[in-house]
C-alpha positions as CSV (number, residue, x, y, z in Angstrom):
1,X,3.8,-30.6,-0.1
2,X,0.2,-29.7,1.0
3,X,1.2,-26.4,2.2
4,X,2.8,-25.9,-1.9
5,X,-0.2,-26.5,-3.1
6,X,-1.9,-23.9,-1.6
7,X,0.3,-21.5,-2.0
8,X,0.3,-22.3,-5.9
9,X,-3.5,-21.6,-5.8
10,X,-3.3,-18.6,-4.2
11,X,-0.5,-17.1,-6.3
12,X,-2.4,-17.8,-9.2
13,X,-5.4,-16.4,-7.8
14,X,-3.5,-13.1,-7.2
15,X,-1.8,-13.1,-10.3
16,X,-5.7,-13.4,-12.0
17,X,-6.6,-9.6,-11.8
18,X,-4.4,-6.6,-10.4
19,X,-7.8,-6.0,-8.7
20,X,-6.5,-8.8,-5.7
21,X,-4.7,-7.5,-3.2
22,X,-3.7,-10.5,-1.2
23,X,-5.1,-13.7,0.1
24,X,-4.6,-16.4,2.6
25,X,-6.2,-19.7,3.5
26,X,-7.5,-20.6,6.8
27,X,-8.9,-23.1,9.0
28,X,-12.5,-21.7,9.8
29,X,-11.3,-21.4,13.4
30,X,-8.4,-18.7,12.2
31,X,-5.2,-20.2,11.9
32,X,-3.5,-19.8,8.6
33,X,-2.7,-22.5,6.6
34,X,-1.0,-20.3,3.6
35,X,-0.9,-17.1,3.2
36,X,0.6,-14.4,0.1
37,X,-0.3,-11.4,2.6
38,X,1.6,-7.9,1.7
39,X,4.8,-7.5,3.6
40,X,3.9,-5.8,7.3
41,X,0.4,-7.7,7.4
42,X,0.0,-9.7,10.3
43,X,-1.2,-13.3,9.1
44,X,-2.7,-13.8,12.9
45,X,-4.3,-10.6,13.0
46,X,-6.1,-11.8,9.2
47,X,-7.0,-14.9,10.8
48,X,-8.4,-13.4,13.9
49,X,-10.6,-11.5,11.9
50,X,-11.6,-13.6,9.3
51,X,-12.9,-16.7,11.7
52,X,-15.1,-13.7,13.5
53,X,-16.6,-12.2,10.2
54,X,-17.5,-16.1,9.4
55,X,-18.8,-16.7,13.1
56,X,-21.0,-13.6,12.4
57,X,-22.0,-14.0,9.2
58,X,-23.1,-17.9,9.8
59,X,-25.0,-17.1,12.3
60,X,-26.7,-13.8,10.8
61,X,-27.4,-15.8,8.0
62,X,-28.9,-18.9,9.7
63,X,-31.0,-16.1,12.1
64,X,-32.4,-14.6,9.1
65,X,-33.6,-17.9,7.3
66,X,-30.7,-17.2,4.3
67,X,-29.8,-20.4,4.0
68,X,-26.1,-21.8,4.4
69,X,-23.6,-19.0,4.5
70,X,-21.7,-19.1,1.2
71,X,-19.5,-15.5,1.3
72,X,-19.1,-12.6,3.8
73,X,-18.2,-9.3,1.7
74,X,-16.8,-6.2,3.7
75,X,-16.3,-2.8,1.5
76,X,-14.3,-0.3,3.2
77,X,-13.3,3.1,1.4
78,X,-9.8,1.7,0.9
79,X,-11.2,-1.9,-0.6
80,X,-12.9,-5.0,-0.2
81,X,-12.7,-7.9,2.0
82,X,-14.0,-11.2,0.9
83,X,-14.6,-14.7,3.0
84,X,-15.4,-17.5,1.0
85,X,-15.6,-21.1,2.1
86,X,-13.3,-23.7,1.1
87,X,-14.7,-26.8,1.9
88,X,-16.0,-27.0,5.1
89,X,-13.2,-26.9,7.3
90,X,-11.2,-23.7,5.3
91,X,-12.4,-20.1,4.4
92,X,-10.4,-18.0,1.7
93,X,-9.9,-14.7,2.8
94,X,-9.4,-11.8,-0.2
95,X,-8.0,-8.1,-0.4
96,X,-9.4,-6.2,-3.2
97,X,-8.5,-3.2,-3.9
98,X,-11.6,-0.2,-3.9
99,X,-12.1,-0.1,-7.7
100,X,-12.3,-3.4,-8.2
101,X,-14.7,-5.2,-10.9
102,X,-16.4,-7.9,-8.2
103,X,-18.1,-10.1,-11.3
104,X,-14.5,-11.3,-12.1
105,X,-13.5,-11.5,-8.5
106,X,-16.0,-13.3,-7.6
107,X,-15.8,-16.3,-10.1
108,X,-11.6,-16.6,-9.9
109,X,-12.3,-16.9,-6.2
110,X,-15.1,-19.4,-6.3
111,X,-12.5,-21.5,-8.4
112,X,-9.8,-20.7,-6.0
113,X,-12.3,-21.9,-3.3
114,X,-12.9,-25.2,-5.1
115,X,-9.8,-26.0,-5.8
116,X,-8.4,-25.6,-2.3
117,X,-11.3,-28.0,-0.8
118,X,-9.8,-30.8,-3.0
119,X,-6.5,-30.7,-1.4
120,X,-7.7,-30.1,2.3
């Protein structure tokens, strides 16, 4: 039931802008609670990596007095990767694709974000 629910956010997350890519939900220690991740993508590997961008980016952000980490943002020349937390046990990882328009991104994923920390 849980696990529906967070699919149906996430699908309606991707189905918000072409710009998304894929997304997945994850405890903030990695492991993937849902996932709609394109076909050959590893879920682990995206977990892996996303609970080590968050490590690093909470504590980069505490060492340089920014405050409480709200978003880790990675822009490669093939797109964007985007952490946002979920609550504060969950991080919502986000593939973007290279063109995308980050204003819009940013606010259907903060509502993603908030709706997913209701139901875990």
């Amino acid at each position: 039931m849980r696990a529906d629910m967070l699919a149906s956010i996430l699908s309606e997350l991707n189905g918000s802008t072409a710009d998304i890519e894929a997304s997945a939900v994850l405890s903030t220690d990695g492991l993937v609670m849902a996932s709609m991740l394109p076909t050959g993508m590893d879920e682990d590997r995206v977990g892996a990596m996303s609970a080590a961008m968050l490590s690093l980016g909470d504590r980069t952000s505490k060492e340089l007095a920014r405050g409480k980490l709200e978003q880790v943002l990675v822009k490669g020349n093939s797109g964007y990767v985007l952490l946002t937390y979920a609550g504060s046990e969950a991080v919502l990882t986000t593939l973007c694709k290279p063109n995308a328009r980050l204003g819009l991104i940013f606010l259907d994923v903060k509502r993603a974000a908030e709706s997913l920390a209701k139901i875990i």
